[in-house]
Structure formats: structure tokens, C-alpha cells
C-alpha positions in Angstrom: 10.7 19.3 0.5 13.6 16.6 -0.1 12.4 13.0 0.5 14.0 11.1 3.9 14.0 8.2 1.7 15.4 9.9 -1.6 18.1 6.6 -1.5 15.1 4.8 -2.8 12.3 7.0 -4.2 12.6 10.8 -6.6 10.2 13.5 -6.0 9.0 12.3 -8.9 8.8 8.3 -8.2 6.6 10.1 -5.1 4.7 11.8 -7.3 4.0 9.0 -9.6 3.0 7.1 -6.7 0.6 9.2 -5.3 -1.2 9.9 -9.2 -1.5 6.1 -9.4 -3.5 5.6 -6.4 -5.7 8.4 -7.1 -6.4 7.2 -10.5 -7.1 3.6 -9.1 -9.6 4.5 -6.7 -11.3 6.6 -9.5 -12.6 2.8 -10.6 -13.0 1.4 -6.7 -14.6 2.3 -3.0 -11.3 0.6 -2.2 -9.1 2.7 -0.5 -5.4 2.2 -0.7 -2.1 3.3 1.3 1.3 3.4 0.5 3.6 3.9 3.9 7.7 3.9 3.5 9.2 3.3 6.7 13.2 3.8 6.7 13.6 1.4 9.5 11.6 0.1 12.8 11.1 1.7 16.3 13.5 0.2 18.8 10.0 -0.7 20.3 8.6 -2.3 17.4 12.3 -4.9 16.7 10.2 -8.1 18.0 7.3 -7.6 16.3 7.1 -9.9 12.7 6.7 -7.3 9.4 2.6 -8.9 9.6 2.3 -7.5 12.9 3.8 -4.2 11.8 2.1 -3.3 9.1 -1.4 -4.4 11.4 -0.3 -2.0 13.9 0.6 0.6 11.1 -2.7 -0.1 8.9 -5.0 0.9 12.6 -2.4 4.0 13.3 -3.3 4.8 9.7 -7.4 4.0 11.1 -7.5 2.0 7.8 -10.1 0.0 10.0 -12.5 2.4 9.6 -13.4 2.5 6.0 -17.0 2.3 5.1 -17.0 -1.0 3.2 -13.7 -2.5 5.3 -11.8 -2.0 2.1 -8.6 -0.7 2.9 -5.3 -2.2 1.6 -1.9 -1.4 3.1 1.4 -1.2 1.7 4.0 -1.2 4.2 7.7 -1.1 2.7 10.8 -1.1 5.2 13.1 0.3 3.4 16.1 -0.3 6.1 15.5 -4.3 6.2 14.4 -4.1 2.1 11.4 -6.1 2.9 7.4 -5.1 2.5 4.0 -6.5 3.7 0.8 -6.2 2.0 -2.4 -6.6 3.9 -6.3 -5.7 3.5 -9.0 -5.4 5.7 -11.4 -8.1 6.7 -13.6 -6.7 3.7 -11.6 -7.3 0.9 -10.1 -10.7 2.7 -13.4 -11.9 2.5 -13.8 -11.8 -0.9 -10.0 -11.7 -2.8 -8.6 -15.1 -3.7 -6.1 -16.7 -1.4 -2.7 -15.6 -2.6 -3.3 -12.5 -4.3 -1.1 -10.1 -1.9 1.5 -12.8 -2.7 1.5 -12.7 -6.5 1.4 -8.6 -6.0 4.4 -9.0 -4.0 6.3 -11.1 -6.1 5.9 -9.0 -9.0 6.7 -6.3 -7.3 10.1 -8.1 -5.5 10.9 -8.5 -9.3 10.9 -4.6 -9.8 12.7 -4.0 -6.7 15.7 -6.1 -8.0 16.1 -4.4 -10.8 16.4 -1.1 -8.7 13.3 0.2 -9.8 11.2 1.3 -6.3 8.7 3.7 -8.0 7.5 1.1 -10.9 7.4 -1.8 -8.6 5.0 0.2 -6.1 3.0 1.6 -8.7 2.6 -1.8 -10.7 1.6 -2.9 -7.1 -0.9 -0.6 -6.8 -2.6 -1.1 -9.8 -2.5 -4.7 -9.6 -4.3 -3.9 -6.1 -6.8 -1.6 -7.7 -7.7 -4.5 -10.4 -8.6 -7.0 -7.4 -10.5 -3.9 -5.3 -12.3 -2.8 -8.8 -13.4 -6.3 -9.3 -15.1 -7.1 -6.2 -15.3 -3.1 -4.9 -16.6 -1.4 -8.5 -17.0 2.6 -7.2 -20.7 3.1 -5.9 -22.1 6.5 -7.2 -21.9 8.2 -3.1 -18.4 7.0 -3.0 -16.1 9.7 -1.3 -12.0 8.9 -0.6 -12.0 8.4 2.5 -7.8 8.2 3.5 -5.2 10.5 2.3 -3.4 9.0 -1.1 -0.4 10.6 -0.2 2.9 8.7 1.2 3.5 8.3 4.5 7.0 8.3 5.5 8.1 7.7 9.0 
């Protein structure tokens, strides 16, 4: 099946995408999502990108992770802007600023065109803070879906 967002991301950027956060949560009860929005809801054009990716990241029922360690990527591809957020778990222990340096770095690889690497770097750069404070316990299960979601 062809991509809606195929402008931005191959099948194989997809693909990529998807190995990568399976591979991070290998090393983390962390659980991470990637969703790809082409544009907002007419019902959703007052709401700030924060507030959008909260209300995605509870549609997503991110907030019901064992551990409260879920991490959001919200990208909207139509306004080229993206939101990272985490759940109360992982806020508690990440250092202030962290989602912002992972953002950055990630802006960077978006400039140069490159969606798939920038996402991925992302994640992994995600999966380094989760693995640091969230190591894998031995009854660790994946608990969300690592595909994309694309809306």
C-alpha cells in the first residue's frame, strides 16, 4: 500500500522507521510512537501543536503504559512543524530540555530534506534518554504498536 505522505517518507524511510523503534525498545520499557499527520482537522485549527500532539498521545492511550513511559512524535507534515512530548513518567525523571535538543537535531535533518534519518536519529536519541532512566525489566512486554500512524 502507497504511503498518503509518500511527498515526505518511501516505503522504505517507513520501514526504517518502524525497525528503529523496535530495535530501541529492545534496550527500554519505554514505549515510543511515531504519528505523521498530513494536516489538522478543521476542528483541531485553534488548538497549539502541544495541545495536539496531548490530544493525539491519549487517542493513541499512550497514557496507559505501565510505567507512564510513552513518548510521542507528532509530525505535521502540511505546516512542516513537529512536537515531541512524554508522559508524566519519563518527565519526571528526563532533564529539562531534552525533547528540545531531539528536536533541533532532528529540524537539522529535515532541512536537508532528509524525513526518514531525522525521525529515526530522533528516535534513537529518544531511546538513549528512555534506556537510561527506563533500562528493559525482564517481564517487559511492548505495549503500543511501533508502526506509523498516518492520519
Amino acid at each position: 500500500m502507497k504511503s498518503r505522505l509518500s511527498k515526505y517518507l518511501s516505503e522504505e524511510d517507513i520501514k526504517s522507521i518502524t525497525a528503529k523503534i523496535t530495535e530501541v525498545e529492545e534496550h527500554t520499557s519505554g514505549e515510543i510512537r511515531v504519528s505523521l499527520r498530513k494536516s489538522r482537522a478543521w476542528s483541531e485549527r485553534n488548538l497549539s501543536l502541544h495541545d495536539l500532539a496531548v490530544k493525539e498521545f491519549a487517542r493513541l492511550g499512550m497514557q496507559k503504559t505501565k510505567d507512564l513511559t510513552g513518548v510521542l512524535m507528532l509530525l505535521l507534515m502540511s505546516e512542516r512543524k513537529f512536537q515531541i512530548i512524554a508522559d508524566e513518567g519519563i518527565n519526571a525523571k528526563v532533564e529539562s530540555g531534552t525533547w528540545e535538543r531531539v528536536a533541533e537535531a532532528m529540524s537539522l535533518r529535515f532541512r536537508e530534506g532528509n524525513f526518514g534519518k531525522g525521525i529515526c536519529d530522533a528516535i534513537e536519541a529518544v531511546g538513549a534518554e528512555l534506556k537510561t532512566y527506563f533500562p528493559r525489566k525482564p517481564d517487559d512486554r511492548n505495549e503500543l504498536s511501533n508502526d506509523i500512524i498516518e492520519q
